[in-house]
Every structure is written in structure tokens, then in C-alpha cells.
C-alpha positions, 0 to 999 in steps of 0.5 A: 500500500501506497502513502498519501498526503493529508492535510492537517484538518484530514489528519485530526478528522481522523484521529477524532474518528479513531478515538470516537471507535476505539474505546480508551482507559487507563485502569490503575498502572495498565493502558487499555483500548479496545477496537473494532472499526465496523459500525455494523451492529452484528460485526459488534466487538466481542473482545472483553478485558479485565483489569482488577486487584484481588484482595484475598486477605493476609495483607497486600493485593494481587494484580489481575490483568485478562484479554478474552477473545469472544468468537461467534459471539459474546457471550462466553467471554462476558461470562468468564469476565464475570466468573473467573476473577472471582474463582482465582481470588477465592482459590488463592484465598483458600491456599493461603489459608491452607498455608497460614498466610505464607507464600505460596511457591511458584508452581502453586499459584500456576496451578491456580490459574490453570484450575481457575479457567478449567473450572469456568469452562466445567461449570459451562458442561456442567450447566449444559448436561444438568439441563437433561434427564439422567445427567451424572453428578461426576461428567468432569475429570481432570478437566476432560469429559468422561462420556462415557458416563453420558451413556445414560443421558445419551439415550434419554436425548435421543427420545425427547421429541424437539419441541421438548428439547427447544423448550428446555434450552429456550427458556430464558434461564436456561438459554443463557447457559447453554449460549455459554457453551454455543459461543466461544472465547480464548484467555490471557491472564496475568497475575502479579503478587503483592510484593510485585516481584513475580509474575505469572502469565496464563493462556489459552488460546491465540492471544499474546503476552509480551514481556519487555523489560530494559537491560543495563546497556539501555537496550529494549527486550522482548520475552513471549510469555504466551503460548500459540496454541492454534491449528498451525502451532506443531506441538498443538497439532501433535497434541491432538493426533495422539489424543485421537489415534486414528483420525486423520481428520482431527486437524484439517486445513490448519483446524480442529475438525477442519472447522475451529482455528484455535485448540483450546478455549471456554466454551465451544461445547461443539467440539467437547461433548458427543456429536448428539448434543450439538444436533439435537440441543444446541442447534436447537438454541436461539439465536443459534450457530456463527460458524463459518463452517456448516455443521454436517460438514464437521459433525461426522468427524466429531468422534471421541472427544473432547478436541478442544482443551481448557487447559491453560500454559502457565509461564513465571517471571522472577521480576527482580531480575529487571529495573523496575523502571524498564519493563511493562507486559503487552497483552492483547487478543489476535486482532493486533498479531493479525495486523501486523501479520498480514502487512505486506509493508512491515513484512513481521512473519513471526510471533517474535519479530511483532513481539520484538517490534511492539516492545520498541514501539511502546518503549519509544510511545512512553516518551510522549506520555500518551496512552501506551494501547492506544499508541500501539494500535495506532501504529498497528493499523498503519503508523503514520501513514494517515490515509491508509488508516483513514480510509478504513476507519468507518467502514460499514463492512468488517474488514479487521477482527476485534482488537484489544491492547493492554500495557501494564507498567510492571 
């Protein structure tokens, strides 16, 4: 793409049309936007973020940062906004407690982030399966669903009549539930002690997480603290093949059933419960499926699972090990590695040339002052080549996917 002149007037018509689309805020030490340019209704954003403290007694505070990438609606990650900053605050309540205060290691708190968001994800089935007749009381272990214990509710399904089973997953309580595990949503998470001297980072999914931290020379680093975990990562895809021996079909075209891009998130229950639950409940729930492949085309190959996992990647950080006053953590949803990726301009093909690359854009934006997200996303959808930006900025078609940026001063 081709640079243009604007004038001065075009160039501050723009950045007022960008402000007014991008929802900016700045929430205790963490910068945060959050964009999607297309004014149309249905192409709504359905990134969600957190930043929050978590006071669990025995002094001090922890810091929560979190990124959910909704897909195929909103509704999973408005619900693990709602859920999962209070089921990590209680299980840290709990470890303390069991520890009469003192500190806790490092692999424990990992452990708690990953139960944390499997437990957001469990209490989904286990909303949808307790809808139906016969539903056993253990259908979770380790994070995986036994369906083999579903065998008796399995048969119950099969002989409810449709409008039985639309009555059930309509009505409006339970309708929320079962939207829950319709939609979809990834998980960054990052958690911070209360003496600031670790961090921890947990993912699920296709966001990412990008440490920089100053060395003594003065030179900008930049550290990949999540994990890709996504169709085209290898160890994902190897992961899947040994899960389902015998199904040459479990990656297609880059994705789980030739039908889902990322390997693990919350919700998706399409692709976790047994074929019978997605033909027979949830599509018969309203408003029904978003999917950009049609059900009987992937349906058939859903044969043992559950194909997508809800298990998080825990990485720690000893921050003693960097200045205080040269290190903040980027986290933000695939809208922004998709700009990057795909621009033919910057030529940034891997997770570490962006990772490298928005570390030195927001070193060099924390000169101005401004907000560190906002500065980032600007440079993402096109640096200072204003008209580029502006012609896009409005559309009424989707043209980006929904992004969100977090900078956290750490």
C-alpha cells in the first residue's frame, strides 16, 4: 500500500474518528483500548478485558490483568469476565489459608490459574448436561469429559421429541447457559503478587503476552510469555493426533475438525461433548450457530472427544531480575498479531519479530506520555501513514477482527 498526503484538518478528522471507535482507559498502572472499526451492529466487538486487584486477605493485593477473545459471539467471554476473577481470588484465598498466610511457591499459584479457567469452562458442561434427564453428578475429570458416563443421558436425548428439547434450552434461564457453551472465547491472564516481584502469565488460546523489560546497556527486550496454541502451532497439532489415534481428520486445513482455528478455549461445547448434543440441543438454541463452517460438514468427524482443551500454559517471571523502571507486559487478543501479520509493508512473519517490534514501539510511545494501547494500535493499523488508516476507519463492512491492547507498567 501506497502513502498519501493529508492535510492537517484530514489528519485530526481522523484521529477524532479513531478515538470516537476505539474505546480508551487507563485502569490503575495498565493502558487499555479496545477496537473494532465496523459500525455494523452484528460485526459488534466481542473482545472483553479485565483489569482488577484481588484482595484475598493476609495483607497486600494481587494484580489481575485478562484479554478474552469472544468468537461467534459474546457471550462466553462476558461470562468468564464475570466468573473467573472471582474463582482465582477465592482459590488463592483458600491456599493461603491452607498455608497460614505464607507464600505460596511458584508452581502453586500456576496451578491456580490453570484450575481457575478449567473450572469456568466445567461449570459451562456442567450447566449444559444438568439441563437433561439422567445427567451424572461426576461428567468432569481432570478437566476432560468422561462420556462415557453420558451413556445414560445419551439415550434419554435421543427420545425427547424437539419441541421438548427447544423448550428446555429456550427458556430464558436456561438459554443463557447453554449460549455459554454455543459461543466461544480464548484467555490471557496475568497475575502479579503483592510484593510485585513475580509474575505469572496464563493462556489459552491465540492471544499474546509480551514481556519487555530494559537491560543495563539501555537496550529494549522482548520475552513471549504466551503460548500459540492454534491449528498451525506443531506441538498443538501433535497434541491432538495422539489424543485421537486414528483420525486423520482431527486437524484439517490448519483446524480442529477442519472447522475451529484455535485448540483450546471456554466454551465451544461443539467440539467437547458427543456429536448428539450439538444436533439435537444446541442447534436447537436461539439465536443459534456463527460458524463459518456448516455443521454436517464437521459433525461426522466429531468422534471421541473432547478436541478442544481448557487447559491453560502457565509461564513465571522472577521480576527482580529487571529495573523496575524498564519493563511493562503487552497483552492483547489476535486482532493486533493479525495486523501486523498480514502487512505486506512491515513484512513481521513471526510471533517474535511483532513481539520484538511492539516492545520498541511502546518503549519509544512512553516518551510522549500518551496512552501506551492506544499508541500501539495506532501504529498497528498503519503508523503514520494517515490515509491508509483513514480510509478504513468507518467502514460499514468488517474488514479487521476485534482488537484489544493492554500495557501494564510492571
Amino acid at each position: 500500500m501506497s502513502s498519501a498526503t493529508i492535510t492537517d484538518e484530514e489528519a485530526e478528522q481522523y484521529l477524532s474518528e479513531l478515538t470516537r471507535t476505539a474505546i480508551l482507559q487507563n485502569i490503575q498502572q495498565t493502558d487499555c483500548v479496545t477496537f473494532q472499526p465496523c459500525t455494523n451492529l452484528a460485526a459488534r466487538n466481542q473482545d472483553r478485558f479485565v483489569v482488577s486487584q484481588l484482595d484475598v486477605g493476609f495483607g497486600g493485593q494481587w494484580e489481575l490483568t485478562a484479554v478474552f477473545d469472544g468468537h461467534a459471539g459474546e457471550e462466553t467471554a462476558d461470562y468468564l469476565v464475570e466468573s473467573l476473577p472471582p474463582i482465582i481470588q477465592r482459590l488463592l484465598r483458600s491456599a493461603l489459608s491452607n498455608h497460614n498466610g505464607s507464600g505460596l511457591s511458584h508452581a502453586m499459584v500456576s496451578d491456580i490459574l490453570v484450575e481457575a479457567i478449567s473450572e469456568v469452562d466445567d461449570v459451562i458442561t456442567r450447566d449444559i448436561v444438568g439441563l437433561f434427564p439422567n445427567g451424572p453428578e461426576e461428567t468432569l475429570r481432570g478437566g476432560f469429559i468422561d462420556t462415557r458416563v453420558l451413556a445414560s443421558q445419551i439415550r434419554c436425548i435421543k427420545e425427547l421429541s424437539d419441541d421438548q428439547i427447544n423448550t428446555i434450552v429456550n427458556d430464558h434461564a436456561n438459554n443463557a447457559r447453554v449460549l455459554r457453551g454455543l459461543r466461544g472465547s480464548t484467555a490471557l491472564v496475568s497475575l502479579v503478587d503483592p510484593s510485585g516481584k513475580n509474575l505469572w502469565v496464563a493462556s489459552l488460546g491465540d492471544c499474546q503476552a509480551v514481556l519487555g523489560t530494559k537491560d543495563a546497556s539501555g537496550e529494549w527486550k522482548a520475552e513471549l510469555l504466551s503460548h500459540n496454541h492454534n491449528g498451525t502451532d506443531r506441538g498443538e497439532v501433535e497434541r491432538l493426533k495422539s489424543e485421537h489415534p486414528g483420525e486423520g481428520e482431527v486437524i484439517l486445513n490448519d483446524r480442529v475438525l477442519g472447522a475451529i482455528a484455535v485448540t483450546r478455549a471456554v466454551g465451544d461445547h461443539e467440539f467437547k461433548l458427543p456429536e448428539i448434543y450439538t444436533r439435537r440441543i444446541l442447534s436447537k438454541t436461539n439465536p443459534g450457530f456463527r460458524l463459518s463452517t456448516k455443521l454436517e460438514d464437521f459433525l461426522p468427524r466429531n468422534l471421541t472427544p473432547p478436541y478442544l482443551s481448557n487447559r491453560a500454559d502457565v509461564e513465571h517471571v522472577d521480576l527482580q531480575s529487571s529495573d523496575k523502571d524498564g519493563r511493562f507486559l503487552i497483552m492483547c487478543s489476535d486482532g493486533l498479531i493479525d495486523l501486523y501479520m498480514y502487512d505486506d509493508v512491515r513484512n513481521l512473519t513471526t510471533l517474535e519479530e511483532i513481539a520484538k517490534h511492539v516492545v520498541e514501539v511502546v518503549a519509544e510511545g512512553n516518551k510522549l506520555g500518551d496512552n501506551a494501547a492506544y499508541l500501539l494500535l495506532r501504529e498497528a493499523l498503519g503508523g503514520n501513514d494517515q490515509a491508509r488508516i483513514w480510509r478504513d476507519v468507518g467502514l460499514a463492512e468488517k474488514w479487521m477482527d476485534d482488537t484489544t491492547v493492554l500495557v501494564q507498567t510492571l
